[in-house]
Every structure is written in structure tokens, then in C-alpha cells.
matplotlib code that plots the C-alpha trace (Angstrom):
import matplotlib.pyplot as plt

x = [-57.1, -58.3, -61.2, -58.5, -56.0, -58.6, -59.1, -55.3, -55.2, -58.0, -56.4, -53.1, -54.5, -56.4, -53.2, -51.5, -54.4, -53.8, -50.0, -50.3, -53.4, -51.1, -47.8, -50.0, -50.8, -47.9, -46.0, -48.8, -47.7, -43.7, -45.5, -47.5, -44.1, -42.2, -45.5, -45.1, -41.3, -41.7, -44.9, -42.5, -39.6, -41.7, -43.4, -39.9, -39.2, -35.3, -35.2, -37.7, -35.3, -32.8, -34.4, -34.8, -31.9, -30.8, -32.9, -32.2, -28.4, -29.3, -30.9, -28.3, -25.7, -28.4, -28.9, -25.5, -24.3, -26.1, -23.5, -21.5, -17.8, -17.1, -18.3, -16.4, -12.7, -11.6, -9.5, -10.1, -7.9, -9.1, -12.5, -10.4, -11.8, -15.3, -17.8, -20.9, -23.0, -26.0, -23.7, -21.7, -24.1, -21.0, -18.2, -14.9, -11.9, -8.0, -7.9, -11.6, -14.1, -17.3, -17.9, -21.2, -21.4, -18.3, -20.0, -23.2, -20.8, -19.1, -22.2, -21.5, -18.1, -18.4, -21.8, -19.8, -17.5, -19.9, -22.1, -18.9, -17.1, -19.9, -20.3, -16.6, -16.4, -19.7, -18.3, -15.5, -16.6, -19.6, -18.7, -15.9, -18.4, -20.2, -17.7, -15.9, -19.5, -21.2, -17.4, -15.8, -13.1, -9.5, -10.8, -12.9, -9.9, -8.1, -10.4, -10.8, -7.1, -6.6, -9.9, -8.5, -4.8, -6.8, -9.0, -5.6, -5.2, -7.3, -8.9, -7.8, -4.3, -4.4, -6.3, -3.4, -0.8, -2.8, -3.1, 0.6, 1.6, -1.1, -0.8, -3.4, -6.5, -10.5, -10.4, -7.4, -8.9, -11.9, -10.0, -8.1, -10.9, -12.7, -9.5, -10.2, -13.3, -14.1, -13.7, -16.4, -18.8, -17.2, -17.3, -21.2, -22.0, -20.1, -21.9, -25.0, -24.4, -23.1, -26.5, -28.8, -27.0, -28.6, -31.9, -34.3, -35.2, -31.5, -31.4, -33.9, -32.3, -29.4, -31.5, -33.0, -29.7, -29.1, -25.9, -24.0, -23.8, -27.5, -28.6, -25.9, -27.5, -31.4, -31.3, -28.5, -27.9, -31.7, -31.3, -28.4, -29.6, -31.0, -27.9, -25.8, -28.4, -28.3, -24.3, -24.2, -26.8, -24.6, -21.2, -22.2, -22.0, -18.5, -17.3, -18.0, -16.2, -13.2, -13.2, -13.4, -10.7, -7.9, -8.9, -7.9, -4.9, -4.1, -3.8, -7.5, -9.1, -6.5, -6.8, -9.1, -11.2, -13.8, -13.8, -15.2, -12.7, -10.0, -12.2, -11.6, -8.0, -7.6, -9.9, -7.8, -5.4, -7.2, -9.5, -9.5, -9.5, -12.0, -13.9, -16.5, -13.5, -13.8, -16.8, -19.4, -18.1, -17.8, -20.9, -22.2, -19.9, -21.5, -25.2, -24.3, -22.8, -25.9, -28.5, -27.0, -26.9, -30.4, -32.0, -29.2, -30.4, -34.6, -33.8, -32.3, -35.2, -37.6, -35.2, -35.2, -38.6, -36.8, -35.1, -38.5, -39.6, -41.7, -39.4]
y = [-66.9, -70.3, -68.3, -65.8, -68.4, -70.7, -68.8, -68.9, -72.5, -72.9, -70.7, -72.4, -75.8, -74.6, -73.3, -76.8, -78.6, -75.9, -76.7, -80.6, -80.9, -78.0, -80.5, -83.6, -82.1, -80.5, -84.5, -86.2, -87.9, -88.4, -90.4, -92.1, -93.1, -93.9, -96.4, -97.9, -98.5, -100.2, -102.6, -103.6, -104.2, -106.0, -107.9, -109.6, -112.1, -112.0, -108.3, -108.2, -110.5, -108.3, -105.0, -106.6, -107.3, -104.3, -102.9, -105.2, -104.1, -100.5, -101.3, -103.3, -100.5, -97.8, -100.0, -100.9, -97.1, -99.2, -101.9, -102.2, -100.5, -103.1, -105.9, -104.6, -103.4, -104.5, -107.9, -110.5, -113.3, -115.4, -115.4, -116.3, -119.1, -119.8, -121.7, -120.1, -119.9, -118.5, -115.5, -115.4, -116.0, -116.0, -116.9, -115.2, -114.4, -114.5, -112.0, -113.0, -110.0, -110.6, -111.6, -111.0, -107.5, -107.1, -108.1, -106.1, -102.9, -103.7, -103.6, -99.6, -99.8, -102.2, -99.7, -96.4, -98.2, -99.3, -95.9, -93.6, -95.2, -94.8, -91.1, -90.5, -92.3, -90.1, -86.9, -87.6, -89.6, -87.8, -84.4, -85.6, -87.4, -84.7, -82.5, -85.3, -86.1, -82.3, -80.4, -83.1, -82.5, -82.3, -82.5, -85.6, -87.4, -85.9, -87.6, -90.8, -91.1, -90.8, -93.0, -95.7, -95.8, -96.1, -99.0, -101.1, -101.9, -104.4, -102.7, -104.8, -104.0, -100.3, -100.1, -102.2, -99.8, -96.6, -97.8, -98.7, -94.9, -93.5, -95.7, -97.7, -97.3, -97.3, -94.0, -94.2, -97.7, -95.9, -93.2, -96.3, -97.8, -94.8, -94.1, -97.2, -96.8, -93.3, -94.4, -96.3, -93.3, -91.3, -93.7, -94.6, -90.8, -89.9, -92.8, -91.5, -87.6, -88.2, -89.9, -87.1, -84.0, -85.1, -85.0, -82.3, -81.0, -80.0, -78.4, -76.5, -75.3, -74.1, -72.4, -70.7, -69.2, -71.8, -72.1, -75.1, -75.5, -74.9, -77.5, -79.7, -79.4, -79.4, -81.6, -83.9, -84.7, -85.7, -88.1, -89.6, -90.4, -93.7, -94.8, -93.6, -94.9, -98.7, -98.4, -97.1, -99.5, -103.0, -101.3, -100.9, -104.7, -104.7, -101.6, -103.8, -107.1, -104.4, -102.5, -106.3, -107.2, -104.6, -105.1, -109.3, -107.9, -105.9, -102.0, -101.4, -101.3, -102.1, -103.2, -102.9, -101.7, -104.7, -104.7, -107.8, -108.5, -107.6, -110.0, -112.6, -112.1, -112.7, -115.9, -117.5, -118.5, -120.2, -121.8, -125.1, -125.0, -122.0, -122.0, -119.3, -116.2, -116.3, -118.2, -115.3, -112.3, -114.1, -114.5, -111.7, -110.4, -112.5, -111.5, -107.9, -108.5, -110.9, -108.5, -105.1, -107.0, -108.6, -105.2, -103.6, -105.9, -105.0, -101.5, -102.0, -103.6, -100.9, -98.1, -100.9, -102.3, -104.6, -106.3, -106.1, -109.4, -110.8, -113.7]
z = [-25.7, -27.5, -29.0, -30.7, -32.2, -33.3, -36.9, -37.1, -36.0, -39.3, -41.4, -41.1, -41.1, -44.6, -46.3, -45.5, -47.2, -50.5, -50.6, -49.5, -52.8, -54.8, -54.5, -55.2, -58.0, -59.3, -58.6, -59.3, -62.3, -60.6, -57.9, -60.2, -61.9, -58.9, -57.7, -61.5, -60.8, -57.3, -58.8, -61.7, -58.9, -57.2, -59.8, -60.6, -57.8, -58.3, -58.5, -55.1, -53.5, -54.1, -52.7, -49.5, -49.4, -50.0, -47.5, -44.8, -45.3, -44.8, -41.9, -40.5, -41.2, -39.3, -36.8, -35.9, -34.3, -31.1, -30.9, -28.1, -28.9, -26.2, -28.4, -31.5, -30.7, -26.8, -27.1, -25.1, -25.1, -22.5, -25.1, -28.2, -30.7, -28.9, -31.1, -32.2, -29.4, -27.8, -26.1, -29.8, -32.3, -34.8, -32.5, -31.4, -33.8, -32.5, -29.7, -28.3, -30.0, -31.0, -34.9, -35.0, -34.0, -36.1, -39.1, -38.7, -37.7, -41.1, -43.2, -42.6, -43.6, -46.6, -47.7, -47.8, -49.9, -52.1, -52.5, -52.6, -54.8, -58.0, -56.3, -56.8, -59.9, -61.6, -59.9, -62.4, -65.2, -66.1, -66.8, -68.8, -71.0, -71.3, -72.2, -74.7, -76.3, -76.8, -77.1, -79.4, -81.7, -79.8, -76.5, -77.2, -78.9, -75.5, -73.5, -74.9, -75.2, -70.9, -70.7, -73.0, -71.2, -67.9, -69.3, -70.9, -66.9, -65.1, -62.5, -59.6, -60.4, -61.2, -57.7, -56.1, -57.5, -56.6, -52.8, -52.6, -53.7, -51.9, -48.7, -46.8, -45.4, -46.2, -47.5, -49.4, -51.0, -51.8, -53.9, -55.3, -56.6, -57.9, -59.9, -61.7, -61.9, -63.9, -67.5, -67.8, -66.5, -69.1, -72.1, -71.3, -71.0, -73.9, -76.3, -74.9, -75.1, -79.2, -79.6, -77.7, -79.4, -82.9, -81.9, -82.6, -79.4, -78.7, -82.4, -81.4, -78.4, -79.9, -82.8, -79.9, -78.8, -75.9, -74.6, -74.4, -70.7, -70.0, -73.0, -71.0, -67.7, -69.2, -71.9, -72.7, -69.0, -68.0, -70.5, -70.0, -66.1, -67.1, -68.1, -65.3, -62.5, -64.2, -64.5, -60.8, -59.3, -60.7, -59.3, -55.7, -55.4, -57.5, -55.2, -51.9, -53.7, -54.9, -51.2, -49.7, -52.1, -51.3, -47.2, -48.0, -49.5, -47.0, -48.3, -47.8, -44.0, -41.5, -37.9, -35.9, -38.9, -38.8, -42.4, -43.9, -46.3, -44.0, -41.7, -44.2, -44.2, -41.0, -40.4, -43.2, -41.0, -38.8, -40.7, -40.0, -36.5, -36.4, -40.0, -38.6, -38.4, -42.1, -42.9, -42.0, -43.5, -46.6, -46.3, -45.6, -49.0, -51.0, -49.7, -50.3, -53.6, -54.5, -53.6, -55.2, -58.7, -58.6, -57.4, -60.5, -63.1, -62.0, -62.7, -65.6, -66.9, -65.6, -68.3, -71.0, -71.8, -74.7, -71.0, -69.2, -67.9, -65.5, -63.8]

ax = plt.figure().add_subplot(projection="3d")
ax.plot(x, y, z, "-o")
ax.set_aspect("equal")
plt.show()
């Protein structure tokens, strides 16, 4: 029997090696890029700092489905207002659960926030830009128009008024945000997408009998992904701060949610005689915000060589 499957076994073990060098090849220079962009990410200390960071968060998040439900949600009031100790590493809040494993189980919370927001936000944004920048004429001035009456708000408070008419909760604060957040998608991909339809290549393309959707999709959006990954990068940290901001408020996560903003909230009160209810998930705000804008502002400067430094 072994003596029969071992040409398969080879010949199977052979065709691997063909497709493994065959991809190498074909992604060879991709990898070669993707190694460049991780040396230069690496090669700015601030920007490093911040990818760890990020990382670390993502692994907290993962590594938080573990926790103790226990730890998280069940009140105990007979536990209420401990110290930081050795058994609670951050303390107790007002009904006796665990801050600690509340924070780290937030990292999840406060991270979809911050990746679906941008997602929501591009979903919409973009192909408006698109359309407003490669269309033009009355649908651009259209466009423009809604964008501009969307941007006369300040964010904060058109996000306040959306989740009071939608109601409360995470998800609703997410589609809150993202409401807010849209325009600028649509204006950066519009600036860009009036820029890239003057160039030759796209000329060509429509010399060549291309149609407007496929030079959209093969041409004008490539290049505008630069752009939109920079933008998106810098408003993950802004989209935890806004997510964070609505929960203090009090129409974003509510209870038991162990939101850190609505964490916040809560500690507030209690401050003085228990500083660490409110004390750590600030913290732990401020790391996330910290580290999404450092590792934001390295790949900005990996797009823009004009911005490239070496801190």
C-alpha cells in the first residue's frame, strides 16, 4: 500500500513546490513592498511604538472571549470599592465586578467601534466621490451640496442628535457616528478622483472604448487607495474617542455593556473615594487613541515621501 501512494505522495508534494515558487513569483515584488513598508514602520520609533500598540490591543480584544462572564457582568455588592489588589489588579466599581477584566473585554467593544465606523463611513463616502468626481456636472454640485450641509455641523453634535432619534445603544452609536462621518471620505475621494481623470492613462482608456464603471473600478479607484487607507488609519483612534464619547454621555453602550467610556461615566461619580472606576479606562482610551494616530501618522509617511522621516 505505502509503495503505491508513494509517487502520489511525490507527485503532490512536487506540484505544491510549482504553485508555492509560481505564487512567489507572481507576488514577488508585493512582498517585496509589504517588507519595505514594515522596515520603514519600523524604522520610525514613534510610528513602531504605535504598531505595538496596536497590536497589543488586538490581542487583548482576541484574547479576552477567555474571560470569565463571571468576572465581567454578575454584581457583587459585598465586593464593591476594593482597592487594586493582587485578586483585582484594577479594583471593583459600584456593584463589586472586576475592572480589569472589564477593561480588557472592552478593548473588543471600543475596536469594533473604531474599525466599523471608517468601514461604514467608506462604504458610503467613497462611491459618492467617485461618482461626484468622474460623473460631475449636476450630480457633483448634488453631491457636494448634501456633503457640505452635513459638514456645517460639528460632528459630536450631529452624532448626539442622530442617537437621540435613532435611540441608544453600541450599534446605534456606531451608525451615529458613521453618519457624521461620510463627508470627509467623499470630499477626499472626489479631490483625488478630479485629479486622476486628467491623466493619460485614463484618456487612453476611454479612447479605448472603456466604460466608466470599469476605468472606476481599475484605474481611478487603485489610486485613490492611498488616500483612503491614511484617512481611515487616523479615524480609528477618533472613532474610539467618538464611540467612548457618546457611551460618557450616555446614548452610546448602556449597562452592563463594559464600554470604556460608559466605564468612565460611571466612575465619575465616585471618584474621589474610588479614583481607579474611572482612572483605568481612561487610560486605556487614551492608549488606544495614542497608538492608532502614531501607527496613522507612519503610514502616512510611507504614501508621502515629501512626509517621510526617520524620527
Amino acid at each position: 500500500m505505502s509503495t503505491q501512494d508513494s509517487p502520489l505522495t511525490t507527485n503532490s508534494a512536487e506540484d505544491m513546490r510549482t504553485r508555492l515558487s509560481k505564487w512567489k513569483e507572481e507576488r514577488g515584488p508585493q512582498l517585496s513592498e509589504y517588507r519595505r513598508s514594515l522596515y520603514m514602520l519600523t524604522q520610525s520609533r514613534l510610528s513602531f511604538v504605535g504598531l505595538v500598540i496596536v497590536v497589543a490591543l488586538f490581542l487583548v480584544a482576541a484574547l479576552s472571549v477567555f474571560l470569565p462572564s463571571e468576572s465581567i457582568y454578575s454584581v457583587n455588592l459585598a465586593d464593591k470599592f476594593l482597592p487594586p489588589s493582587m485578586e483585582h489588579f484594577f479594583g471593583t466599581d459600584s456593584v463589586g465586578r472586576d475592572i480589569f477584566s472589564r477593561v480588557l473585554y472592552g478593548c473588543r467593544i471600543s475596536l469594533m467601534v473604531g474599525t466599523m465606523v471608517p468601514l461604514i463611513a467608506m462604504g458610503i463616502g467613497i462611491p459618492l466621490g467617485l461618482i461626484a468626481g468622474f460623473i460631475g456636472k449636476k450630480i457633483d454640485e448634488i453631491i457636494m451640496r448634501i456633503t457640505d450641509a452635513f459638514l456645517s455641523f460639528p460632528n459630536l453634535l450631529l452624532a448626539l442628535v442622530a442617537a437621540f432619534v435613532l435611540g441608544r445603544g453600541i450599534y446605534i452609536a456606531m451608525a451615529a457616528i458613521a453618519i457624521t462621518w461620510w463627508p470627509w471620505y467623499t470630499r477626499l475621494v472626489r479631490s483625488r478622483t478630479l485629479s486622476i481623470r486628467e491623466e493619460a492613462f485614463v484618456k487612453s482608456a476611454k479612447a479605448m472604448g472603456a466604460g466608466r464603471t470599469w476605468i472606476t473600478v481599475h484605474h481611478i479607484l487603485p489610486h485613490c487607495s492611498p488616500v483612503i487607507l491614511i484617512q481611515a488609519s487616523m479615524d480609528v483612534g477618533y472613532a474610539i474617542l467618538a464611540g467612548a464619547t457618546l457611551g460618557f454621555l450616555g446614548v452610546g453602550a448602556q449597562e452592563p455593556m463594559p464600554e470604556w467610556g460608559l466605564m468612565v461615566s460611571e466612575g465619575r461619580f465616585y471618584f474621589l473615594a474610588s479614583p481607579w472606576g474611572a482612572l483605568f479606562p481612561g487610560i486605556f482610551i487614551f492608549i488606544a487613541v495614542l497608538g492608532f494616530n502614531l501607527l496613522g501618522d507612519g503610514i502616512r509617511d510611507l504614501f508621502d515621501p515629501k512626509l517621510r522621516r526617520i524620527r
